[in-house]
C-alpha positions in Angstrom: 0.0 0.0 0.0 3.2 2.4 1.1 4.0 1.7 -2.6 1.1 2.4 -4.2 0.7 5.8 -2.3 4.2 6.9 -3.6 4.3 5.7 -7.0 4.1 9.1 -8.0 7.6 9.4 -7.4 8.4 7.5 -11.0 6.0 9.7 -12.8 7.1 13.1 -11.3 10.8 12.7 -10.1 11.6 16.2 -10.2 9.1 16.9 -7.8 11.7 14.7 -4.8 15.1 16.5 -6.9 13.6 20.1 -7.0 13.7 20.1 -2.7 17.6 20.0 -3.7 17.5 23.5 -5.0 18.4 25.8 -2.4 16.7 28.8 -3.4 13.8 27.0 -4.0 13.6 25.6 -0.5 14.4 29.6 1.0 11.5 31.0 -1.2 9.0 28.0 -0.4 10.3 27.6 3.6 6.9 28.4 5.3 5.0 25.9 2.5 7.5 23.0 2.6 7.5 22.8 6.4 3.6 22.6 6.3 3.8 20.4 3.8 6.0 17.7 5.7 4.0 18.7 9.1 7.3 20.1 10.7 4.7 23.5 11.4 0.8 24.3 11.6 -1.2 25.6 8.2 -2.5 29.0 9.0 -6.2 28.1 9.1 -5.0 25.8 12.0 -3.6 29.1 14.2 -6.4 31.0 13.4 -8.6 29.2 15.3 -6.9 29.6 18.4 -6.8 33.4 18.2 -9.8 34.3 20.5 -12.4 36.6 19.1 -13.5 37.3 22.6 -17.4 38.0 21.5 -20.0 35.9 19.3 -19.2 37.4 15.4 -23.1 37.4 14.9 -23.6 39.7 17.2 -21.5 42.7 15.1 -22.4 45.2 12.8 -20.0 44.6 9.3 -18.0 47.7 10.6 -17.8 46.0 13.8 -17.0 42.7 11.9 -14.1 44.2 10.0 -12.6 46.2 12.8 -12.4 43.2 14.9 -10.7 41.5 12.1 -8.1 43.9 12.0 -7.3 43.4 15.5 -7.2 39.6 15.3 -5.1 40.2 12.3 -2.2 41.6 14.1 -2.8 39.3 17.3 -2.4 36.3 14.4 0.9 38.0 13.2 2.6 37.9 16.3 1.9 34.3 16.9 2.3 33.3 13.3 5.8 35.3 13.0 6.9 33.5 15.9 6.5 30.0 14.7 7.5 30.2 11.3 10.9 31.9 12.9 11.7 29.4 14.9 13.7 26.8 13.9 11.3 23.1 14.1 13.9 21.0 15.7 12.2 17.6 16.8 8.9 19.5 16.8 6.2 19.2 14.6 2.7 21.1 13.7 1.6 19.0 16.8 3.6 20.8 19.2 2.9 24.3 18.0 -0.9 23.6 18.2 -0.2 22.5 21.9 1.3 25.5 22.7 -1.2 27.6 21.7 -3.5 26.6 24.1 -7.5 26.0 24.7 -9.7 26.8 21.4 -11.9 29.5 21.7 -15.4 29.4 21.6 -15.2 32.2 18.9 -12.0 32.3 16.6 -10.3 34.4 14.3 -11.5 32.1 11.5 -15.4 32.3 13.2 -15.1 36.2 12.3 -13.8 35.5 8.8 -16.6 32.9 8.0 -19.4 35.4 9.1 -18.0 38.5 7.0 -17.6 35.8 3.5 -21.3 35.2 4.4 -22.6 38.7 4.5 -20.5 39.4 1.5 -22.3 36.9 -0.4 -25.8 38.9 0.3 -24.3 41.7 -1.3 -21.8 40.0 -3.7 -18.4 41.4 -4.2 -16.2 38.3 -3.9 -14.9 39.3 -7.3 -13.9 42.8 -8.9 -17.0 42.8 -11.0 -18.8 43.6 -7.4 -22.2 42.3 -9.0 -24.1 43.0 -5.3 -26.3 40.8 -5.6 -27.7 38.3 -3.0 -26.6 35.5 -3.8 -28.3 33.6 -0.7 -31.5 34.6 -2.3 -30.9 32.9 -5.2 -29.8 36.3 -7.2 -27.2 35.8 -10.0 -23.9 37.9 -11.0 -21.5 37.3 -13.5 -20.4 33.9 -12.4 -24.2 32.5 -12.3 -23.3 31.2 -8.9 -25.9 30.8 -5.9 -25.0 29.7 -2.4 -23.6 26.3 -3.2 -20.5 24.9 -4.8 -20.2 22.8 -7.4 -16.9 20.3 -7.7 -16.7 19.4 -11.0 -13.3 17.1 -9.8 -10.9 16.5 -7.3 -8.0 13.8 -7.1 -4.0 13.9 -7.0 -3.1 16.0 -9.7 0.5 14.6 -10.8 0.7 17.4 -13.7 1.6 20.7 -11.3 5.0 22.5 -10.8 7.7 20.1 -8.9 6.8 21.9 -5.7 2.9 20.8 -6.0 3.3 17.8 -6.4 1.2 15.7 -6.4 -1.3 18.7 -5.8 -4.8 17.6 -3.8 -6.5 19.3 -6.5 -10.6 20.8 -6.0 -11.7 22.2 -9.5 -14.5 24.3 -8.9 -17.4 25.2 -11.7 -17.9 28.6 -13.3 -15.7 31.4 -13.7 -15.6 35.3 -13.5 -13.9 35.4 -16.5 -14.9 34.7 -19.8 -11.2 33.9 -21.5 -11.6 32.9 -25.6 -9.1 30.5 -25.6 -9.8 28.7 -21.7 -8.5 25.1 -21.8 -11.6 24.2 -19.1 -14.2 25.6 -20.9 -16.8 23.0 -20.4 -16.5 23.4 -16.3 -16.0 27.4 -16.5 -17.9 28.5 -19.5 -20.2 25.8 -21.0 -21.4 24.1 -18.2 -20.6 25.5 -15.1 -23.0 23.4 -12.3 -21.9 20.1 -14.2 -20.0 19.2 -10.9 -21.3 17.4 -7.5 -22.9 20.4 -5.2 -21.6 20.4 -2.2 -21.3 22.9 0.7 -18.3 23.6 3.6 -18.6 20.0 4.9 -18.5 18.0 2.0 -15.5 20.5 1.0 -13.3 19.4 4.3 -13.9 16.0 3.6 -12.4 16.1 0.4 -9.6 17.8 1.6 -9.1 15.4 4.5 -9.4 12.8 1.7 -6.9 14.3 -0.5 -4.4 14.9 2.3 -4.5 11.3 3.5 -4.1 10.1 0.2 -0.5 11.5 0.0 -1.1 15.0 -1.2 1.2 17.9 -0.8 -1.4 20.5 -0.6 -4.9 21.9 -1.4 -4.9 23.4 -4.6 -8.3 25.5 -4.7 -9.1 25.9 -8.6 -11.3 25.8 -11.1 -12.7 27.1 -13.1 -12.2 30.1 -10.6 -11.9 29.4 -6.6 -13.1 32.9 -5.8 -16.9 32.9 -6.3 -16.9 30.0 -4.3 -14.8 31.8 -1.4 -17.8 31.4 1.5 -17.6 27.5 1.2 -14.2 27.1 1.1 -13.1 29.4 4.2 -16.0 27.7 6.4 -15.0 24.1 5.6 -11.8 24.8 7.0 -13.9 25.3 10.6 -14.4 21.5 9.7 -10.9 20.6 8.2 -9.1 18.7 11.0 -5.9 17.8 9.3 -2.6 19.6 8.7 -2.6 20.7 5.1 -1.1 24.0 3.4 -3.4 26.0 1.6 -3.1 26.8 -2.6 -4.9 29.4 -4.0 -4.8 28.9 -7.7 -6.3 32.2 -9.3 -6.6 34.6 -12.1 -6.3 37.2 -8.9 -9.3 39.1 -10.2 -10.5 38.9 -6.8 -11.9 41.9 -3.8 -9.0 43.9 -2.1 -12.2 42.3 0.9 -11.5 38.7 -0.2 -7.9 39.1 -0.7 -7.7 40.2 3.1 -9.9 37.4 4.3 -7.7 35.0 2.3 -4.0 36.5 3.3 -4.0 34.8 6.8 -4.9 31.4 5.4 -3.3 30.8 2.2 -0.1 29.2 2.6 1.2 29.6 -0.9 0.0 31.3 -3.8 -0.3 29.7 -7.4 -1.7 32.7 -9.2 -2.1 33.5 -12.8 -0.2 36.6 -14.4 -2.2 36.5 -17.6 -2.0 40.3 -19.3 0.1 43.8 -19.0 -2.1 45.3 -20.8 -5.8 46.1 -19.9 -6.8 46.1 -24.0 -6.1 42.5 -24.4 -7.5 41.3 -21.3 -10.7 42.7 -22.2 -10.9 41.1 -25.4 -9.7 38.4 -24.7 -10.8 37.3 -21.4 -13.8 40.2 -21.5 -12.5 41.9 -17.9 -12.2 45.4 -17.1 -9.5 47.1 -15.8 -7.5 43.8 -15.7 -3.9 44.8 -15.2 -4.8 47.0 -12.4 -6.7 44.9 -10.4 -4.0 41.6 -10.2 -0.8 43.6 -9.9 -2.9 45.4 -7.3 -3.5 41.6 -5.6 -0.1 40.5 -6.5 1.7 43.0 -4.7 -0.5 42.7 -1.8 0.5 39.0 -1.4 4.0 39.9 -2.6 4.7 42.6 0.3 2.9 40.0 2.7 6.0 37.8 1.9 3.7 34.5 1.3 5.3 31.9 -1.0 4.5 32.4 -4.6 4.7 30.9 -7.8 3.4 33.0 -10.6 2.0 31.5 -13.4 2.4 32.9 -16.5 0.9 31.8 -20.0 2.7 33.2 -23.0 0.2 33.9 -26.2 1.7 34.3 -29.9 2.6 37.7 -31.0 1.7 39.0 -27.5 5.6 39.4 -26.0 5.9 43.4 -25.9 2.0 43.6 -24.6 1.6 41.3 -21.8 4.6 39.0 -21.6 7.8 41.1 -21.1 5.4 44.2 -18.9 4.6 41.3 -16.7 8.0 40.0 -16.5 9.4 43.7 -16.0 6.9 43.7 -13.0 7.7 41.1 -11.1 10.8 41.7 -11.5 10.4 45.2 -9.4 7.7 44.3 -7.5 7.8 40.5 -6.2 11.6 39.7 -6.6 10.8 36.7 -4.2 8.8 35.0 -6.6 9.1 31.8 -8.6 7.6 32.5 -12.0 6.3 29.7 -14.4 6.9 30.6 -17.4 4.3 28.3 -19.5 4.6 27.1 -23.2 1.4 24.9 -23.2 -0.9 27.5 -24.8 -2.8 26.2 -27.8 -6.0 27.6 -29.8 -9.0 26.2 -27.4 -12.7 27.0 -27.4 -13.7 30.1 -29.4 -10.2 30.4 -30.7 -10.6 27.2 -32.4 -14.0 27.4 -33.8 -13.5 31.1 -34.7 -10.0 31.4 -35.8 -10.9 34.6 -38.0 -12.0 36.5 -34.9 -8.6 35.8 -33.2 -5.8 35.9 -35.5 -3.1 36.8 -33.0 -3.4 33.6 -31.1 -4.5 31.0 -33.2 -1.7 29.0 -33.1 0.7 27.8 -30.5 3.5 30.4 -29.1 7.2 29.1 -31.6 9.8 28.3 -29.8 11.8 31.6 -30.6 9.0 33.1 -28.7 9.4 30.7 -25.5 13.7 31.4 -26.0 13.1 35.8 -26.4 10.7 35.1 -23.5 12.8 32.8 -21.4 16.0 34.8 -22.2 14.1 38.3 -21.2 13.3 36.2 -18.0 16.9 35.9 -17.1 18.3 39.1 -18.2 15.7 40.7 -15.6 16.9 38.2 -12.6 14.2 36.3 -12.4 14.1 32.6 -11.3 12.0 30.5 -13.5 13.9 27.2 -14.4 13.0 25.3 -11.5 9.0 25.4 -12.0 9.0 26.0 -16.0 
């Protein structure tokens, strides 16, 4: 059975040989020690940081005040374990020394603010407000429940990842021409199992005792479906880090409800310029918003591997702006460079109405990209 669980190995050897890398291991410390249970997944200190009062009880100003406060109670105690060195200790021991649970946590005041948001729905940057408990729909046609369209041990991540305990969650908030999982984002978006914040934790408890290395919350997009996943981990019992695998499209409000529970980001850098991502993907104001979100999580110091996707003929628009960014902005960053775009969806049925990208990027593209990569100091060979 021991076998069987780590067969993965012959599939995905780079994924033992990449924990070699030095400068992989410094920019990924806080997830790797997570991930082999040497420390405590940030969802599991939050809920011994005492709220003090009953979060229902609060007005939303209240709510986020409160917030705030527990916020800088959960840096103090989260700076002081991932400082200290782990010796013979493991996520066990650090959950022991924090103490009694609370009857109301830090992650109790975080599940009641996701649900007011979702009366008055701004999960997203297309802040549709509506209620979406009453059965009102926004962009991403989502109600109150989720829908998983899969999850198992995806073998086909970065070295890191893997093998990811990957959730893919139907629908999207954006609408991208050329999306690879159109039939789960796009086409047919509650196609999945419905499920709510229970069913959710058991899936990740699933996925963790099956050997994975994380949680990687994707879809699809994860951030319509934000109230479910923050409440299942009240229910989540297991050591596990936290991947949030994005377009980063999402609320400065969600990104601060998500910031003290994500232990590494897996976002997607898709465009530098705000023309292509609105015909392409149909978002507004696109490059604002994710360098906005990337700099937040940047300057919080999280681990971070940024995904970008390089399109044909789209190098001195969104490829090298992006590149130049990161390479000011989020220095610590391990950046996938990704080759595996192809025409998909309305690209391929409607080649005329997207001549830029309807074929695959050459590979003088992916070398001028790679090269530009280098020459700017940023590491990419190790997850590319």
């Amino acid at each position: 059975m021991e076998y069987l669980r780590n067969a993965w190995v012959l599939l995905r050897p780079d994924a033992v040989y990449v924990w070699n890398d030095r400068e992989v291991v410094k920019r990924l410390k806080w997830y790797y020690e997570v991930m082999t249970n040497r420390k405590p997944a940030k969802f599991l200190i939050t809920k011994y940081i005492d709220a003090g009062v009953d979060p229902k009880e609060l007005s939303t100003e209240e709510l986020w005040k409160l917030h705030n406060e527990l916020s800088s109670q959960f840096k103090k105690v989260f700076t002081k374990i991932k400082e200290e060195e782990p010796v013979k200790k493991t996520y066990k021991d650090y959950i022991k020394e924090l103490g009694e649970k609370p009857k109301f946590s830090y992650l109790d005041v975080k599940v009641e603010i996701v649900r007011r948001i979702l009366k008055n729905c701004h999960f997203c940057e297309w802040r549709c407000g509506v209620n979406r408990e009453k059965g009102q729909r926004g962009f991403c046609r989502l109600g109150v429940k989720s829908y998983v369209t899969s999850y198992f041990l995806h073998m086909g991540e970065e070295s890191p990842l893997v093998p990811s305990g990957t959730i893919f969650y139907g629908s999207c908030n954006f609408r991208c021409a050329f999306c690879q999982n159109f039939e789960i984002s796009q086409e047919s978006p509650f196609s999945g199992i419905e499920v709510g914040p229970r069913e959710l934790a058991i899936i990740q408890r699933g996925l963790r005792r099956e050997g994975a290395r994380n949680i990687n919350h994707v879809g699809g997009e994860p951030t319509p479906n934000l109230h479910n996943i923050i409440e299942s981990l009240k229910y989540l019992d297991i050591n596990v880090p936290q991947l949030w695998n994005s377009n980063m499209y999402l609320s400065k409000e969600s990104l601060t409800i998500l910031l003290d529970v994500i232990d590494i980001w897996l976002p997607d850098f898709k465009y530098g310029s705000n023309e292509c991502a609105k015909r392409l993907s149909g978002v507004p104001r696109y490059f604002d918003v994710v360098s906005r979100n990337h700099k937040i999580v940047c300057e919080n110091g999280d681990p971070i591997i940024i995904r970008h996707l390089v399109l044909p003929n789209h190098l001195e628009c969104d490829t090298k702006p992006i590149l130049e960014w990161i390479a000011s902005n989020c220095c610590h960053a391990l950046v996938n460079i990704m080759e595996q775009y192809r025409p998909e969806y309305l690209v391929a049925r409607y080649p005329e109405k997207y001549p830029d990208i309807s074929r695959r990027p050459s590979r003088k593209e992916m070398q001028e990209a790679y090269n530009y990569a280098r020459k700017l100091g940023i590491l990419f060979e190790p997850v590319s």
